[in-house]
VMD Tcl script that draws the C-alpha trace (Angstrom):
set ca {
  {11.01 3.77 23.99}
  {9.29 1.41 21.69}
  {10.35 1.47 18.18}
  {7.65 -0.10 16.76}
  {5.08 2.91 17.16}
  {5.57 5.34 14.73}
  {7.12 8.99 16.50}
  {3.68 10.89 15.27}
  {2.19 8.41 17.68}
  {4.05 9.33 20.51}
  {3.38 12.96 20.53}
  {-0.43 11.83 20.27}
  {-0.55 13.51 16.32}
  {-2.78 11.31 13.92}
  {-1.27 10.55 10.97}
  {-1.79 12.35 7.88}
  {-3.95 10.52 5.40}
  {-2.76 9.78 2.15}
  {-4.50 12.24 -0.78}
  {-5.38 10.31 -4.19}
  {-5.27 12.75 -7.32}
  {-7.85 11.96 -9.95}
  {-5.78 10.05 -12.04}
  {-4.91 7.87 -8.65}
  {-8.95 7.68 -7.88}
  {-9.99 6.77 -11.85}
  {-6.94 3.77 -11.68}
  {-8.50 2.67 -8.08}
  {-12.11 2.43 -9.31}
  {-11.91 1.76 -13.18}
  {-14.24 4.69 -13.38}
  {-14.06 8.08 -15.63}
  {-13.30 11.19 -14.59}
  {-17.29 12.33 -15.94}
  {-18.32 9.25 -13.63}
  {-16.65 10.35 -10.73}
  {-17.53 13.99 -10.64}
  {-21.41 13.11 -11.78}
  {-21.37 10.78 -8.43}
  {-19.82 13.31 -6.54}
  {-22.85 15.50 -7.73}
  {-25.45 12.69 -6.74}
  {-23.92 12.45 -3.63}
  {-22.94 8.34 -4.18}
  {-18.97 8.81 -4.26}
  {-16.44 10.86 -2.13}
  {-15.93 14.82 -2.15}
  {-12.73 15.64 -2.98}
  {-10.95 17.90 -0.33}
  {-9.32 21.51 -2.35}
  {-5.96 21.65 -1.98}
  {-5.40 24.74 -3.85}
  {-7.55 27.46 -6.01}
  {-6.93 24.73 -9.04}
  {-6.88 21.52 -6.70}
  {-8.77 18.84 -5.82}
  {-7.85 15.34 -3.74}
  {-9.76 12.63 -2.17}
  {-8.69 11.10 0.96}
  {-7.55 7.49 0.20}
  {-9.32 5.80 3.41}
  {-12.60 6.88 1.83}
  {-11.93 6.25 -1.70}
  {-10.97 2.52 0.08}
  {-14.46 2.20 1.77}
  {-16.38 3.35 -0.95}
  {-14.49 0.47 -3.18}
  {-14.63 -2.15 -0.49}
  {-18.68 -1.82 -0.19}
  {-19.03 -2.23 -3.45}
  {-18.46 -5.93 -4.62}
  {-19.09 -6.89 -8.27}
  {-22.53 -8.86 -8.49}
  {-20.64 -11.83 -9.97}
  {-19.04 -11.90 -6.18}
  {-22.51 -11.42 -4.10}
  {-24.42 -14.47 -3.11}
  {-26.95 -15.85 -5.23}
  {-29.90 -14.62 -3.09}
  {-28.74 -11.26 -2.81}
  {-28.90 -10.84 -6.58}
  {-32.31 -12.71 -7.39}
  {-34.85 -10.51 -7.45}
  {-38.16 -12.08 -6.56}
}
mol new
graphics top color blue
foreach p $ca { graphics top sphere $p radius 0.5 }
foreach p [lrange $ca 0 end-1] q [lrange $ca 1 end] { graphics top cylinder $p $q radius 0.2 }
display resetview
């Protein structure tokens, strides 16, 4: 047996992923709770996933993406923030 796979991939069972509560998704994105749910609405950030009647997470590996495609303009190249 090889110990360095993890015994949920032996059986052939993904992994769960982890599940960010709002106050884990505001500290990840330095946005507000009005922010986040008002994207949500627009369709421009992650659904959360209900956990329960009163319930809500987001999946981390999306909250990740979303963050990662979204560099601060002072990091973009020069020609991809000149507008011509």
């Amino acid at each position: 047996m090889n110990d360095t796979q993890p015994t949920s991939a032996l059986h052939g069972v993904e992994p769960m992923p982890q599940l960010l509560r709002l106050p884990a998704v505001l500290e990840v994105t330095g946005l507000g709770r009005s922010t986040v749910y008002k994207m949500i609405a627009e369709h421009a950030f992650p659904a959360p996933a209900k956990l329960a009647k009163r319930a809500v997470a987001w999946r981390g590996d999306e909250v990740r993406r979303w963050t990662s495609g979204r560099l601060p303009a002072s990091n973009r190249p020069a020609s991809a923030t000149r507008k011509e």
